[in-house]
C-alpha positions as CSV (number, residue, x, y, z in Angstrom):
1,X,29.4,33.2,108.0
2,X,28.4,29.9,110.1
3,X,24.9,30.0,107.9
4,X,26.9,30.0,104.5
5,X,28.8,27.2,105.6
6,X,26.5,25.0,106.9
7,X,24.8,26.2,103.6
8,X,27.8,24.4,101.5
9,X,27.9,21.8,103.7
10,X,24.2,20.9,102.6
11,X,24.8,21.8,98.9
12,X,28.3,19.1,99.1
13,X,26.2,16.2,100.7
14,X,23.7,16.6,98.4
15,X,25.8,16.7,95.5
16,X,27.5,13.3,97.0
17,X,24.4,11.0,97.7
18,X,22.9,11.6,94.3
19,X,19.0,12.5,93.7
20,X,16.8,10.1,95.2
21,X,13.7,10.5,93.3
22,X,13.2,10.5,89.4
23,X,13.1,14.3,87.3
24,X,10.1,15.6,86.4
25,X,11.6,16.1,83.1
26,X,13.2,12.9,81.5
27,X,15.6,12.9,78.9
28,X,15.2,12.4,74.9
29,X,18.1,10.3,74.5
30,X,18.5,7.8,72.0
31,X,21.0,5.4,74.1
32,X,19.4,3.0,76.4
33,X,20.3,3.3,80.2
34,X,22.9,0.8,81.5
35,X,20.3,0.1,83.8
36,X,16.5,-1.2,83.3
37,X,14.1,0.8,85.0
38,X,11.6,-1.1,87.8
39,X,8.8,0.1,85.9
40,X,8.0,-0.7,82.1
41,X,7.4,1.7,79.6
42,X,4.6,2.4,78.1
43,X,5.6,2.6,74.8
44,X,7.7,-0.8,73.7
45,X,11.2,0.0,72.5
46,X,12.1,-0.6,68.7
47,X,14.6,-3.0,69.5
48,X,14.6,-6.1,71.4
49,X,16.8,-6.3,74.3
50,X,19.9,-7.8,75.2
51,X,18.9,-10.0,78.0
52,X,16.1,-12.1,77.3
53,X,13.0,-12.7,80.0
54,X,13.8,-15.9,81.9
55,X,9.6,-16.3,81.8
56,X,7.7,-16.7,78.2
57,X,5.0,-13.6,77.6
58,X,1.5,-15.2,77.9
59,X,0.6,-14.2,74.6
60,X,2.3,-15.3,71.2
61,X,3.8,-13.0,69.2
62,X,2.0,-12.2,65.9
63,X,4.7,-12.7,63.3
64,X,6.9,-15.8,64.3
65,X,10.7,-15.1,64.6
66,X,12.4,-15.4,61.1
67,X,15.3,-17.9,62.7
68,X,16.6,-20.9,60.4
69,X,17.4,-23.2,63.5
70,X,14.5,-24.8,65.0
71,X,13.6,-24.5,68.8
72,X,15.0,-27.2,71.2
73,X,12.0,-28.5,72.4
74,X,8.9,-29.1,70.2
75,X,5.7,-27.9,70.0
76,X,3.1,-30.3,72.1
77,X,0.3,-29.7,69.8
78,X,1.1,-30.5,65.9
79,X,0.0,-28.0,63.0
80,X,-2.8,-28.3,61.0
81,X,-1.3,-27.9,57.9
82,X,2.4,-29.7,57.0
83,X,5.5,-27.9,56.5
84,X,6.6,-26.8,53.1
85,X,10.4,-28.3,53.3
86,X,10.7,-31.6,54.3
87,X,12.7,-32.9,58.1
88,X,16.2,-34.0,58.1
89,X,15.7,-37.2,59.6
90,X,13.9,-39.9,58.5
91,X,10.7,-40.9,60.5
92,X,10.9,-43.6,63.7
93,X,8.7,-46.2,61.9
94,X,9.1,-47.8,58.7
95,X,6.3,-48.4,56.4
96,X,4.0,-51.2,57.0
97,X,4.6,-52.7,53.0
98,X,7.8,-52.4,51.3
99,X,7.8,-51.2,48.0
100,X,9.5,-53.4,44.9
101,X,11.4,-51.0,43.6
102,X,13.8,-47.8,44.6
103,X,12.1,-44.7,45.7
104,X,12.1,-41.6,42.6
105,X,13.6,-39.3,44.7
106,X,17.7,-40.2,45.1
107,X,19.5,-40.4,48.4
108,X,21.9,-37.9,49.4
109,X,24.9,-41.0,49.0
110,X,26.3,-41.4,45.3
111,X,24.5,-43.6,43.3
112,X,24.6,-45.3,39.7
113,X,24.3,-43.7,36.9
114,X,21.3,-45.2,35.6
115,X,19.9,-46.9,38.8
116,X,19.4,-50.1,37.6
117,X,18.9,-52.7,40.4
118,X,19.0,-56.6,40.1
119,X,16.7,-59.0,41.6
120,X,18.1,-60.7,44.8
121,X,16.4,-63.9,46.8
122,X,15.1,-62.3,49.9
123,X,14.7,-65.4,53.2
124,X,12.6,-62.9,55.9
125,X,9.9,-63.4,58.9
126,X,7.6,-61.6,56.8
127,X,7.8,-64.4,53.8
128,X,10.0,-64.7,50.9
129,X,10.8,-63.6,47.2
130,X,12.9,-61.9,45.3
131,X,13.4,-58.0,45.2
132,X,15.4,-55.5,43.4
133,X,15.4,-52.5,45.7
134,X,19.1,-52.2,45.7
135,X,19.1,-53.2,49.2
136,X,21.1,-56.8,48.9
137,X,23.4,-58.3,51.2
138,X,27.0,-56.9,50.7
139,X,27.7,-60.8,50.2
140,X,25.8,-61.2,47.2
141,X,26.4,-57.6,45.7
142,X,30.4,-58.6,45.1
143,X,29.5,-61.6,43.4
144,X,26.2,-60.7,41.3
145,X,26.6,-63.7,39.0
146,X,26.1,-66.3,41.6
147,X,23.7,-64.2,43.6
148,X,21.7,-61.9,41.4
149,X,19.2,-62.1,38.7
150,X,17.8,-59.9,35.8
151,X,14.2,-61.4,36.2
152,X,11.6,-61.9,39.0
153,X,10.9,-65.0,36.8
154,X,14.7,-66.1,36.9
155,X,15.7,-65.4,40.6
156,X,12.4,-67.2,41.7
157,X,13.2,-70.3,39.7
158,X,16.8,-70.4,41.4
159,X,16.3,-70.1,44.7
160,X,12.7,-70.9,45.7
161,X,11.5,-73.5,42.8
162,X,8.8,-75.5,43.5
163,X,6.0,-75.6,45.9
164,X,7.8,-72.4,47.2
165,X,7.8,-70.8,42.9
166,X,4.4,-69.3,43.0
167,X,4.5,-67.4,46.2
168,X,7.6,-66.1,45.5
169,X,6.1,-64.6,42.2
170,X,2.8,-64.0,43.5
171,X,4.3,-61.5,46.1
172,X,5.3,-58.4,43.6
173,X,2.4,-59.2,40.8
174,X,3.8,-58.5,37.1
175,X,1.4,-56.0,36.5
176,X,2.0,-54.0,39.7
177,X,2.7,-50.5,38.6
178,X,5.8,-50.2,41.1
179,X,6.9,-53.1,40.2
180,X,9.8,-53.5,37.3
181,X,10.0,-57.7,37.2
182,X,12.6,-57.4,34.1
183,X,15.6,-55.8,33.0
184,X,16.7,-55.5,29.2
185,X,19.7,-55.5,27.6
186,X,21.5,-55.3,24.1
187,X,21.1,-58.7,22.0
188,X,24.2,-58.1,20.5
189,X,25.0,-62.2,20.4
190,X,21.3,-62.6,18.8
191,X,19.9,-61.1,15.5
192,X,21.4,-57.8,17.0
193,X,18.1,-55.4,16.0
194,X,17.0,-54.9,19.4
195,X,16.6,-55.3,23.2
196,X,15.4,-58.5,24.7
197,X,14.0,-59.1,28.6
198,X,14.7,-62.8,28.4
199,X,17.2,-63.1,31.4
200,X,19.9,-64.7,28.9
201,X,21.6,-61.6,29.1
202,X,25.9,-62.4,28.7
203,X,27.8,-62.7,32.6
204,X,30.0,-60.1,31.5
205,X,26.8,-57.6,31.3
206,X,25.1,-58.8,34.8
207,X,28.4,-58.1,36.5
208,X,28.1,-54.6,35.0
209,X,24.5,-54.1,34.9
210,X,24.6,-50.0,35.7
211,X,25.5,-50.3,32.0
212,X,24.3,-52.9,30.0
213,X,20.8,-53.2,32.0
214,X,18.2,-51.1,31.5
215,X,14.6,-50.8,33.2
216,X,12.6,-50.1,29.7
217,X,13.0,-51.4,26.4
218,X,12.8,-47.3,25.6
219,X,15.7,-47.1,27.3
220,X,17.9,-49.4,26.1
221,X,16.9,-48.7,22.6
222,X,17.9,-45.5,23.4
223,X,21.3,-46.2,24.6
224,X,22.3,-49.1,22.0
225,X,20.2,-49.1,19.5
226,X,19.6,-45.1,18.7
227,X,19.8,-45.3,15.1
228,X,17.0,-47.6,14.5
229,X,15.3,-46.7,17.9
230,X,11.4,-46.6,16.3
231,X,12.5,-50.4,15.2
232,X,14.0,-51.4,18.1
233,X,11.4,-49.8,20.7
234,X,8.1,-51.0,18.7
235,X,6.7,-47.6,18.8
236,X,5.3,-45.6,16.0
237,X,7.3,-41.8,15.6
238,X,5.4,-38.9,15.2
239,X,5.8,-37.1,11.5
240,X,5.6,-33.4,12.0
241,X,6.8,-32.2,8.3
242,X,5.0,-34.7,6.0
243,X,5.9,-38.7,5.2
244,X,8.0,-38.4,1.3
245,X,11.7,-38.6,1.9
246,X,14.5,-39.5,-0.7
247,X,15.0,-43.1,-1.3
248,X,19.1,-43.4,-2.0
249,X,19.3,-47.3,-1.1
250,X,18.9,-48.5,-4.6
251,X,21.0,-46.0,-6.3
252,X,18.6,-44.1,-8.3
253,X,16.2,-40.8,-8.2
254,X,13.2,-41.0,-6.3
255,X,11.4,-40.0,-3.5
256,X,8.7,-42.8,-1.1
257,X,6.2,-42.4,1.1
258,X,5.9,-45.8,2.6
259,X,6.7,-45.4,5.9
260,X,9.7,-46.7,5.8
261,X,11.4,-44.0,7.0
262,X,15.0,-44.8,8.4
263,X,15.1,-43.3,11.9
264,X,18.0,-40.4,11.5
265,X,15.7,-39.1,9.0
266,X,13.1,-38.9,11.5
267,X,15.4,-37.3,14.0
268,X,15.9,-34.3,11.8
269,X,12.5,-34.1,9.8
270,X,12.8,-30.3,9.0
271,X,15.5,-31.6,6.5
272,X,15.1,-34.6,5.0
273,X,10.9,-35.5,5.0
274,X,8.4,-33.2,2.4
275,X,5.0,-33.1,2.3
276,X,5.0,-33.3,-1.4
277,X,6.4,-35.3,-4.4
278,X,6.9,-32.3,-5.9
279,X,9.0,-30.5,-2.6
280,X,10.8,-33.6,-1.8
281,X,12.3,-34.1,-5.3
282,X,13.2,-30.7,-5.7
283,X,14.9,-30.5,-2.4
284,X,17.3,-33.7,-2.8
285,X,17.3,-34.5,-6.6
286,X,17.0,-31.2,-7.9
287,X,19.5,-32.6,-10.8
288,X,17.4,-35.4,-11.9
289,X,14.0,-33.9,-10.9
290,X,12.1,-35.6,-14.0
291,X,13.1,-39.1,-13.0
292,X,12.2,-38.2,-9.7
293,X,9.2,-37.1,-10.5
294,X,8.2,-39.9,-12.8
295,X,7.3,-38.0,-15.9
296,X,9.4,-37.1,-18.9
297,X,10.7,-34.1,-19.9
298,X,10.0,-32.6,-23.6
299,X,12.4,-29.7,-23.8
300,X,12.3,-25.8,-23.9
301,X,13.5,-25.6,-27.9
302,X,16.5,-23.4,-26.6
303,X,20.3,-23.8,-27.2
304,X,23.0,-25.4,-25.2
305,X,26.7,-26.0,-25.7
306,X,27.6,-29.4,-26.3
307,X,31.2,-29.7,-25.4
308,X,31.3,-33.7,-26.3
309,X,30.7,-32.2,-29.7
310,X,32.3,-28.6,-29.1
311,X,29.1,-27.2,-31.3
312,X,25.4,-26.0,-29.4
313,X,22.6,-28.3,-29.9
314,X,18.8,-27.5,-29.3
315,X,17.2,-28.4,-25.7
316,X,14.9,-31.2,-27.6
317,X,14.8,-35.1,-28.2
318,X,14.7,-36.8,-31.9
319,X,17.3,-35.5,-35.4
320,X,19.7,-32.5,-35.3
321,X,19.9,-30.0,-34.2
322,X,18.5,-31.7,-31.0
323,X,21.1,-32.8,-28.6
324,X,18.3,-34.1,-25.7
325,X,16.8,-32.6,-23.7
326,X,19.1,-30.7,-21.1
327,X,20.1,-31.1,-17.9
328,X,19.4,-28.6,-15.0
329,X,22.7,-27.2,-15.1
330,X,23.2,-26.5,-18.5
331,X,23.0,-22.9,-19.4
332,X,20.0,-22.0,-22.1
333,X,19.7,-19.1,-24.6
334,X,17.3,-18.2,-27.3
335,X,19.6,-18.6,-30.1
336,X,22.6,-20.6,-31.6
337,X,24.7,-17.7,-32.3
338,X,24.0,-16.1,-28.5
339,X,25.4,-20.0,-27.5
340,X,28.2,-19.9,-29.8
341,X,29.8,-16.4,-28.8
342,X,29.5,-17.1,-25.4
343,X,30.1,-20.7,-24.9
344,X,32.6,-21.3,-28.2
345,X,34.4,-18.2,-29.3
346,X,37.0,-19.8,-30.4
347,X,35.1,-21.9,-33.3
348,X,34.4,-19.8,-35.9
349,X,32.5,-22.4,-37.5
350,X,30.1,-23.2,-34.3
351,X,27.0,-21.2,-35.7
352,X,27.1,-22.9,-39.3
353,X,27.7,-26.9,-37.8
C-alpha cells in the first residue's frame, strides 16, 4: 500500500510541473503556438509574423513589399533607373535658367481657362526684362492696365526704354521656341476680319485677358472668328471631297470651283463640296440642273399639263403644240390623251385644243 502511494504521489508531481523536454512526436496543427520556439524551423511559415525582428535579415528579399507608403528613411544608394510616377514634392534647387513661359503640365491650384499670361517688367539680381510666366507681383496683377503688357515689344518700351530697350528684348529672343512674345486679340474696332498681335488691343480686353487674349492667331480665329477661320488664320484647309460647291451669293444656278469656298462649307464637306460639275449641280440645283450646267436643254417630245393654259403641251421649244421644254417636276407621258385623262378630266375638250 505505501508503494502505491508513493506511486501517485510521483504520477501527481509529475502531472503538476509539466514535461520538461519536447515530444518525440510534434503536433500537425494549423494554429501557431502562443509562444515562439528558441529554435527556428526549418521550413519558413506561409505567413509572416506578428512581431517583426528588431534586426534587418542580411539578405534582401526577392520581391519588394507591395506597400503604397514609402519607408522613413531613404535608400543611401540611388537606382539606376528612375521611377515611373513622379515625387510629391518639388526638388530643393530651382533650375539654373528660367523658362519664358508657363510649364505644359498645370499645377494642382485652379487656373484660367485658357492660360494666357501677360508680360510683366521684371527688376532682378540676375538682370532685367519682361516675362509672362504668370508669376507677377500681386501689386501689378490687380491693376493689369498700368502694370501689364500684351507684347515683349510693348512692356520693354515702357519700362526699360533706352540704353536699357535692347537687353530687355535681347533676353527672351523672338524666335525662341518657348518663348510666346505676343498675344492676339479680336480687331473688332478695326476692319473686323481677323486677329491682330499689335499690342493696341482695347483696356477693357487686357483687364480680361483669360478671354479676349489668346497665345496663337489659330486660336483666336478659332474663338472669334470661327466662321471665316481659313481667312482669319492665313492657312489653306484641306479639301477631302473635291473643290465644286453651289454658288447662291448672286441669286442664280451654278456651281464654282474657285477656291473660294466659304468656311462652313468647308466644315461640313461631305455635304456641300462635289468633285464634279455634274454631282454638284444635281445635288443642290437639281431644279434648274441645265442652267447649272451651262448647256441647254432640247426636250424629250413628251406631254405635260399646262395648267396656265388648263390644256397639255409637248416637252419642246418653238410653235404649238410646244409649251417649252419642261421643268424637272412636271410629270411626262407618251401621249396627249394619257395627259388629258389624268391631269384634266374635267375638260372634255383637252385632247382636241
Amino acid at each position: 500500500m505505501k508503494f502505491a502511494a508513493a506511486a501517485l504521489t510521483l504520477l501527481a508531481a509529475v502531472g503538476r510541473g509539466g514535461a520538461q523536454s519536447p515530444s518525440q512526436s510534434p503536433t500537425t496543427s494549423n494554429v501557431p503556438s502562443g509562444m515562439p520556439s528558441n529554435v527556428p524551423s526549418d521550413v519558413p511559415s506561409d505567413l509572416p509574423s506578428n512581431v517583426p525582428s528588431d534586426l534587418p535579415s542580411d539578405v534582401p528579399s526577392q520581391s519588394p513589399s507591395e506597400s503604397a507608403q514609402p519607408s522613413d528613411q531613404p535608400s543611401d544608394q540611388p537606382s539606376e533607373t528612375p521611377s515611373d510616377v513622379p515625387s510629391d514634392q518639388p526638388s530643393d534647387e530651382p533650375s539654373s535658367t528660367p523658362s519664358c513661359s508657363p510649364s505644359a503640365s498645370p499645377t494642382e491650384s485652379p487656373s484660367t481657362e485658357y492660360g494666357v499670361n501677360l508680360f510683366y517688367p521684371e527688376w532682378t539680381s540676375s538682370g532685367i526684362g519682361c516675362r509672362n510666366d504668370g508669376d507677377e507681383p500681386d501689386y501689378m496683377a490687380v491693376n493689369p492696365t498700368e502694370w501689364l503688357s500684351s507684347t515683349m515689344q510693348a512692356c520693354c518700351k515702357k519700362y526699360f526704354d533706352g540704353y536699357m530697350y535692347d537687353d530687355c528684348m535681347g533676353r527672351y529672343p523672338p524666335d525662341h521656341d518657348d518663348c510666346n512674345v505676343m498675344l492676339y486679340y479680336p480687331d473688332w474696332n478695326g476692319s473686323n476680319k481677323g486677329c491682330l498681335d499689335d499690342g493696341k488691343e482695347p483696356y477693357y480686353m487686357l483687364s480680361n485677358h483669360q478671354y479676349f487674349l489668346s497665345n496663337s492667331i489659330e486660336e483666336c480665329c478659332e474663338k472669334f472668328y470661327d466662321w471665316d477661320f481659313f481667312e482669319c488664320s492665313g492657312t489653306t484647309p484641306v479639301l477631302t471631297h473635291g473643290e465644286f460647291y453651289p454658288d447662291w451669293s448672286g441669286g442664280g444656278s451654278t456651281c464654282l470651283a474657285d477656291g473660294k469656298i466659304p468656311d462652313y462649307m468647308i466644315s461640313n464637306q461631305n455635304w456641300y463640296l462635289s468633285t464634279t460639275l455634274e454631282k454638284c449641280c444635281d445635288r443642290h440645283f437639281y431644279w434648274n440642273i441645265n442652267e447649272c450646267l451651262g448647256t441647254t436643254s432640247v426636250g424629250s417630245n413628251d406631254w405635260y399639263v399646262s395648267y396656265e393654259d388648263v390644256k397639255c403641251v409637248q416637252d419642246c421649244s418653238g410653235a404649238e403644240p410646244c409649251g417649252g421644254v419642261a421643268e424637272p417636276w412636271d410629270k411626262l407621258y407618251s401621249t396627249k390623251e394619257k395627259c388629258c385623262k389624268e391631269k384634266l378630266p374635267w375638260v372634255p375638250k383637252c385632247r382636241f385644243n
